[in-house]
C-alpha positions as CSV (number, residue, x, y, z in Angstrom):
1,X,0.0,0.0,0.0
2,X,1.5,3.5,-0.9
3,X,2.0,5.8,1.5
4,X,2.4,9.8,1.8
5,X,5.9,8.5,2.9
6,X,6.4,7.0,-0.3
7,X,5.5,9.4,-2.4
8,X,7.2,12.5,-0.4
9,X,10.8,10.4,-0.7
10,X,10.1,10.0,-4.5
11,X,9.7,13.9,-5.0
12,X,12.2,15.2,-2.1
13,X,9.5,16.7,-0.2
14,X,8.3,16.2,3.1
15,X,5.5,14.3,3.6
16,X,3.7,17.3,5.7
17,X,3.8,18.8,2.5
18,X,2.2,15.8,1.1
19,X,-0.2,15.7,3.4
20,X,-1.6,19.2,3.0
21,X,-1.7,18.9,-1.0
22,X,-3.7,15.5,-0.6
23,X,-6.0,16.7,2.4
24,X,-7.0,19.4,-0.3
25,X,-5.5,21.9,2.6
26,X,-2.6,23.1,-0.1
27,X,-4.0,26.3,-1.6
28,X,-1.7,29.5,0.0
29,X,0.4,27.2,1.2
30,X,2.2,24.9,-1.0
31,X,3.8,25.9,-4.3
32,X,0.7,25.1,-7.2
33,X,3.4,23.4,-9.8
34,X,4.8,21.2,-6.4
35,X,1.1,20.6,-5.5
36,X,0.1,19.1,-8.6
37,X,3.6,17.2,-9.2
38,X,2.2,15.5,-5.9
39,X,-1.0,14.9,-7.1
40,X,0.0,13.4,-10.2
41,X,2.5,11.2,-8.6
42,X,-0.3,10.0,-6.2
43,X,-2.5,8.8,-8.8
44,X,0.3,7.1,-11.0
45,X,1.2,5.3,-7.4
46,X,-2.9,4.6,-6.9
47,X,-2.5,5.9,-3.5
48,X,-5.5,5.7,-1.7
49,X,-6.4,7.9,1.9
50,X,-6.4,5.5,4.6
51,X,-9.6,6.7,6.3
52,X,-9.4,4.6,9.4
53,X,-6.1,6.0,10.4
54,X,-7.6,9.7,8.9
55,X,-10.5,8.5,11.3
56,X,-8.5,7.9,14.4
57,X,-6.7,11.6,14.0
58,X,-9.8,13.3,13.4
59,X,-12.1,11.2,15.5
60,X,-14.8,10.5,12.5
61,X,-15.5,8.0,10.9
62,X,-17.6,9.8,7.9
63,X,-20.2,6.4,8.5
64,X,-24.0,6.3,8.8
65,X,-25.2,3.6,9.9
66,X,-28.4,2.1,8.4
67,X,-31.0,-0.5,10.0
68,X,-33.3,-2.0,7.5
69,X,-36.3,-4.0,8.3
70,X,-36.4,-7.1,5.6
71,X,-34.5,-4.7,3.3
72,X,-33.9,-7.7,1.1
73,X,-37.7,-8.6,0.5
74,X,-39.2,-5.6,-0.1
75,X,-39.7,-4.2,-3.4
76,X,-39.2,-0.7,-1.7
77,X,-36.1,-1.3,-0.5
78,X,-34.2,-0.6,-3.4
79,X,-34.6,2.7,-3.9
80,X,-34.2,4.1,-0.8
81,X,-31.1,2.6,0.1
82,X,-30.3,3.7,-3.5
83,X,-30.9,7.5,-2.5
84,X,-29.5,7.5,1.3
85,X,-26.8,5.6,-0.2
86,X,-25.9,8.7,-3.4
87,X,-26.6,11.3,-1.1
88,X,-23.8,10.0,1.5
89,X,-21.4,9.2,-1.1
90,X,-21.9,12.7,-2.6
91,X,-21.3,14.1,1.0
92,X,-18.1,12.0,1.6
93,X,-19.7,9.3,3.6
94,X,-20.1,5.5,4.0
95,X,-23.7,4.0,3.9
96,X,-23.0,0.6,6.4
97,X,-26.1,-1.5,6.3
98,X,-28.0,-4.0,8.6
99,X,-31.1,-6.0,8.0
100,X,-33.1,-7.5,11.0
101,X,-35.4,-9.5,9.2
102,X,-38.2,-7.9,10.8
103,X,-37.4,-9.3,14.1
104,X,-37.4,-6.7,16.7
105,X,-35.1,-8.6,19.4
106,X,-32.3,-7.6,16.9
107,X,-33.1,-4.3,16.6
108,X,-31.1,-3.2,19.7
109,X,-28.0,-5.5,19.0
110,X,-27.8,-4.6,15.6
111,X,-28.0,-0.9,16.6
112,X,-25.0,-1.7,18.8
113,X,-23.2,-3.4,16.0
114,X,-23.4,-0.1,14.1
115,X,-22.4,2.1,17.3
116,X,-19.1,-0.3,17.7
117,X,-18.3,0.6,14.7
118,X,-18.2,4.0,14.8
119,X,-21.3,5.7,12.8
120,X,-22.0,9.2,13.0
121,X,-25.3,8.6,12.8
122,X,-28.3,6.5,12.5
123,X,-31.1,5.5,9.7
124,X,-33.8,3.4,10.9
125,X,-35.6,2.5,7.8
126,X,-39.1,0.8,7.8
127,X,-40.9,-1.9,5.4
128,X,-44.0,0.4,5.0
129,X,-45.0,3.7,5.8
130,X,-45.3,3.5,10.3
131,X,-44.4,4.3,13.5
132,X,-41.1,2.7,15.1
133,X,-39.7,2.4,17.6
134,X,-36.1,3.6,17.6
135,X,-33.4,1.9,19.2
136,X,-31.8,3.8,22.0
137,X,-28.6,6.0,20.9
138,X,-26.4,8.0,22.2
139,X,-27.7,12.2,22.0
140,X,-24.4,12.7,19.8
141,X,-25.9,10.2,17.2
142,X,-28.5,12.0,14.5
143,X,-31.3,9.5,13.7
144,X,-33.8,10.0,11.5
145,X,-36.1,6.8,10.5
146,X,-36.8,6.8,7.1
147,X,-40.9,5.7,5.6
148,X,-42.1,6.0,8.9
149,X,-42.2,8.8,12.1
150,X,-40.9,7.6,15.6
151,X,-42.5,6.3,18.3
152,X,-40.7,9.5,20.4
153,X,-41.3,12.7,18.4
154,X,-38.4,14.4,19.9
155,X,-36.2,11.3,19.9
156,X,-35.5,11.2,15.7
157,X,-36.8,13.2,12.5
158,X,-38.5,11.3,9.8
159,X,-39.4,11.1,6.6
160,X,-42.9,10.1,5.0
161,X,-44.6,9.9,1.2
162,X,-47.4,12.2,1.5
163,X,-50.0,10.3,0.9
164,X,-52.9,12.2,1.0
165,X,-51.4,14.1,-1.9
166,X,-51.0,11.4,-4.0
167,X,-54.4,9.9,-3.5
168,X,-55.7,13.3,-4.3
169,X,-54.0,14.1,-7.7
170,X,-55.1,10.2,-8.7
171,X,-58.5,11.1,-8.1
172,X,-58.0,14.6,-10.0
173,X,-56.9,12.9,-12.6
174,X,-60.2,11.2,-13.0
175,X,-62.2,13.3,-12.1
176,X,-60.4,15.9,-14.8
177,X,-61.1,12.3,-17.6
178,X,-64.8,13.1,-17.0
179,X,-65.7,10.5,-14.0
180,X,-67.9,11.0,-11.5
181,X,-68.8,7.8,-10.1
182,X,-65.2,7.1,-8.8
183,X,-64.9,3.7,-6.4
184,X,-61.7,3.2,-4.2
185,X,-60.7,-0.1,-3.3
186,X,-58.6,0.2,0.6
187,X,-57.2,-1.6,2.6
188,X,-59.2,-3.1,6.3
189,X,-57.3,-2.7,9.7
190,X,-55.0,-0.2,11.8
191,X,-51.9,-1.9,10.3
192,X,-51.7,0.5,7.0
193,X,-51.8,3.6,8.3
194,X,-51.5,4.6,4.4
195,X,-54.8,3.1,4.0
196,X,-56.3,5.9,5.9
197,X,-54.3,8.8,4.7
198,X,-55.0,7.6,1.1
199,X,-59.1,7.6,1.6
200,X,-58.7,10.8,2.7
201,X,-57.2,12.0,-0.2
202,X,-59.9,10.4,-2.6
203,X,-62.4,11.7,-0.3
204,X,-60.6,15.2,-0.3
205,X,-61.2,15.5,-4.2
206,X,-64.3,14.5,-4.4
207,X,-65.7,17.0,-2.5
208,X,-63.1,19.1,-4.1
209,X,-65.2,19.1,-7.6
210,X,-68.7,18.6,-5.4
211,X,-68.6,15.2,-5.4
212,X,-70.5,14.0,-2.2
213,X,-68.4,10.4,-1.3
214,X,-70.2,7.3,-1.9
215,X,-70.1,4.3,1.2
216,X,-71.4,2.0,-1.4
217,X,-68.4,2.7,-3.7
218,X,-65.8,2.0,-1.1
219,X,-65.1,-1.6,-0.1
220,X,-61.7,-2.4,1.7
221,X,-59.3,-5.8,0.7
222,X,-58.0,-7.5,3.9
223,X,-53.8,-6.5,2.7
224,X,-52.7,-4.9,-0.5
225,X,-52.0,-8.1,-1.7
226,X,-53.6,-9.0,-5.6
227,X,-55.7,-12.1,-4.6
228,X,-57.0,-10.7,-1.4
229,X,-58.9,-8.1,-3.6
230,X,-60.9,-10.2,-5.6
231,X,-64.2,-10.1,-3.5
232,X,-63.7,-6.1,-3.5
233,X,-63.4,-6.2,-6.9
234,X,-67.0,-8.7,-7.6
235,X,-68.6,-6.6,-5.3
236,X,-67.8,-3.1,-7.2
237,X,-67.8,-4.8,-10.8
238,X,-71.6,-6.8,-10.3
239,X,-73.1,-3.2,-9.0
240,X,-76.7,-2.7,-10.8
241,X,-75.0,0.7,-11.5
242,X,-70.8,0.3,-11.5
243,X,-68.5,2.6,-11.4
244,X,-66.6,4.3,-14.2
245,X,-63.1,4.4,-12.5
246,X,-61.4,2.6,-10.1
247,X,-58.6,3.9,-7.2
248,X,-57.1,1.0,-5.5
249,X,-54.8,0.9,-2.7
250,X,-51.9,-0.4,-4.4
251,X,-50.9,-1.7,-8.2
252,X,-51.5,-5.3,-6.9
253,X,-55.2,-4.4,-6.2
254,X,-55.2,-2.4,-9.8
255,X,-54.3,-5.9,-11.3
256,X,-56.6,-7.6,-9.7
257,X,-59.5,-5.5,-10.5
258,X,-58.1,-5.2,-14.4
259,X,-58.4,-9.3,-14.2
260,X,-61.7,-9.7,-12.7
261,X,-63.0,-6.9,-15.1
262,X,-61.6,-8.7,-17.9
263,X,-63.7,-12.0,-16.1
264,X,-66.8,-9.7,-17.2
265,X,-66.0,-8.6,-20.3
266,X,-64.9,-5.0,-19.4
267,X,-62.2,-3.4,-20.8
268,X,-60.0,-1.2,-19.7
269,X,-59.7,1.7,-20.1
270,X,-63.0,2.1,-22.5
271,X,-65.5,0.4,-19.8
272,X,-63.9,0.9,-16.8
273,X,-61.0,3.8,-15.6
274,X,-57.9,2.1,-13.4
275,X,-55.8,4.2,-11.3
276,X,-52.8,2.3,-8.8
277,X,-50.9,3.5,-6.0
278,X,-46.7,2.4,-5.8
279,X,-45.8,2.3,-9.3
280,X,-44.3,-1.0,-8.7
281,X,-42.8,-1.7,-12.0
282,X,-42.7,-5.7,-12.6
283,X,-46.7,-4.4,-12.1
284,X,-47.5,-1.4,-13.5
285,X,-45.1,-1.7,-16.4
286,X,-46.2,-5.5,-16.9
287,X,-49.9,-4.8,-17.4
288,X,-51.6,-4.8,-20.5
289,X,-52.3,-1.5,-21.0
290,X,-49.9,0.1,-18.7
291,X,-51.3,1.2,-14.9
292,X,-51.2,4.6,-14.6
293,X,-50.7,4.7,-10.7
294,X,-49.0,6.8,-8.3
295,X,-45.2,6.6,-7.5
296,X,-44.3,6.2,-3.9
297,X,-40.6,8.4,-3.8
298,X,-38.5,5.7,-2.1
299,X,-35.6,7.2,-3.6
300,X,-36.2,11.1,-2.2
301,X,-36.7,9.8,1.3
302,X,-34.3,7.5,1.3
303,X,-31.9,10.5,-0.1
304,X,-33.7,13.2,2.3
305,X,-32.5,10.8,5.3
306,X,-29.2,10.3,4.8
307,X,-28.9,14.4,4.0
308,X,-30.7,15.3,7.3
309,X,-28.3,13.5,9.3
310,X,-25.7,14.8,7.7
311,X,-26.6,18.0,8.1
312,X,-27.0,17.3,12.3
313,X,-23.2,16.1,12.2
314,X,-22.3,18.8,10.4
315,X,-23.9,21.1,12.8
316,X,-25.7,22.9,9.8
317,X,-29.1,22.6,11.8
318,X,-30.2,22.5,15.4
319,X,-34.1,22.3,14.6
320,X,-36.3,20.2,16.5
321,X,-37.0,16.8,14.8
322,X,-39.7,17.1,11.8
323,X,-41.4,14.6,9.7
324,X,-40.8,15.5,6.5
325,X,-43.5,14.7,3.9
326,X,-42.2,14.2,0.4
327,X,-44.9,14.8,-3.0
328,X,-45.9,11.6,-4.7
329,X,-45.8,12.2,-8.2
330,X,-49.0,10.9,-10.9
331,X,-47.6,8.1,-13.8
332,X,-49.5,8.3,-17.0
333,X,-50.0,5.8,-18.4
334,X,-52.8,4.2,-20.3
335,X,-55.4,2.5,-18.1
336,X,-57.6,6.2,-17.8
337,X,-60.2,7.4,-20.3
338,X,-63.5,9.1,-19.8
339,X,-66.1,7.4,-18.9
340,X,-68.4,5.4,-21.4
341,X,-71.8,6.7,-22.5
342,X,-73.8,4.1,-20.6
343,X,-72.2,2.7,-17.7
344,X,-75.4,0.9,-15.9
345,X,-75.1,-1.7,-18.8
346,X,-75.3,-4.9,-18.1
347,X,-72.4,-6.8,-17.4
348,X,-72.2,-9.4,-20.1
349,X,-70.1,-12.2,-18.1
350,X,-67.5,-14.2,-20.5
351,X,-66.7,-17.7,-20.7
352,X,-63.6,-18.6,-17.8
């Protein structure tokens, strides 16, 4: 490995000299032709900074830390380890990575892992949008849990999709195709805390163009898994009156509802308007026509994390924790039309 040693005995210079040019410390202080004779030699040599002994001297590590809940499973994951982990390296740091599993007994040990090894702070980064509980860290150690708020509102900041602004510009965006009898297809339970904040979008346009909600036209799936939605889907679908368009909870929903129209000999978009939430592409991008949906910004909260922290260890802000909500943004793409001229029809059902 070369050293600064090295390459200060090569040029006749001392290696203090060395140190200042490749420390980017050199300007006033070191002639400009010696500086870059130095910085030339370096990269012929492929000398690299030894950070851990850099660390040691300047007592930082330039690490985050990141604790992922089944990181590996998710189809979320991805991008926001993607954007925490461009928005450290653009900042000069090291994104180091656990995943639990989704087992909360390791959440503490793992945490410790991370603190043993010398992060400057701490992402906590959740499987879907919810409260968590963070680990206990020192007060020196930023945290900031990323798709989800903490359990301790003065413990971490977060950072969140806003949901309610999605739902709303998918339900714009039909009503602006000419629908008014727009369905939405949620989620039951307390466990999806999205499920609620997405309603209240729908329901917040709606009465946004004078649209007075319908109960009838809202029915819930048990998860936003595909199959689970196929009784929501019968029961919207085999209406004496249907609707024109569709929200569902998530893209998996959306397919499920394009299949089980398809069952009755609907089409989409000209019988029946489809909008998602996710944009999960081996869904979205896979159907046939494309799902115009709703893109969850994994990849701006996962970058937004790993910025705020930075920012605490630089000592750029001393706010009080926030939970930042980030704008979902609407996908076009071909599953909305208006509505067609007779939609009490009857349903003519097709062979299976």
């Amino acid at each position: 490995m070369v050293r600064m040693k090295d390459i200060a005995a090569e040029l006749g210079v001392s290696v203090s000299t060395v140190s200042l040019v490749l420390n980017n410390r050199d300007q006033g202080r070191v002639n400009s032709a010696v500086a870059q004779r130095i910085r030339d030699r370096a990269e012929e040599l492929g000398y690299v900074p030894n950070l851990l002994a850099r660390g040691l001297k300047t007592k930082r590590s330039h690490t985050l830390g990141l604790l992922a809940d089944r990181v590996a499973t998710v189809p979320f994951a991805g991008p926001m380890l993607a954007g925490a982990q461009r928005a450290a390296w653009e900042e000069g740091f090291l994104l180091l990575v656990i995943d639990t599993g989704g087992d909360r007994r390791l959440d503490t040990p793992a945490t410790q892992s991370l603190l043993q090894r010398d992060v400057e702070a701490l992402v906590v980064a959740a499987d879907f949008h919810r409260e968590v509980v963070v680990p206990p860290v020192p007060a020196s150690v930023p945290t900031v849990v990323l798709d989800g708020w903490p359990d301790d509102p003065d413990s971490a900041d977060g950072v969140v999709p806003d949901e309610v602004g999605g739902a709303t510009a998918a339900t714009e965006h039909l009503i602006a195709a000419g629908h008014r009898r727009i369905a939405m297809i949620g989620v039951a339970g307390d466990t999806y805390v999205a499920a609620r904040l997405r309603r209240a979008g729908y329901e917040n346009a709606l009465r946004g163009a004078g649209i007075q909600p319908d109960p009838d036209l809202q029915v819930e799936a048990p998860d936003p898994s595909s199959r689970s939605a196929v009784p929501a889907a019968e029961a919207l679908l085999t209406r004496p009156t249907r609707p024109t368009a569709i929200f569902c909870f998530s893209d998996q929903i959306a397919l499920t509802v394009s299949q089980v129209a398809s069952h009755h000999g609907l089409r989409i978009p000209e019988d029946l308007s489809l909008v998602g939430f996710d944009n999960q592409q081996y869904v979205a991008d896979a159907m046939i026509p494309g799902l115009t949906t709703v893109q969850l910004p994994h990849d701006a909260m996962g970058e937004w994390a790993a910025r705020r922290v930075i920012a605490r260890i630089r000592g750029e802000t001393d706010d009080a924790p926030v939970v930042e909500r980030i704008p979902c943004g609407l996908v076009e793409r071909s599953t909305v039309a208006p509505p067609a001229a007779d939609p009490s029809a009857p349903i003519e059902r097709t062979a299976p």
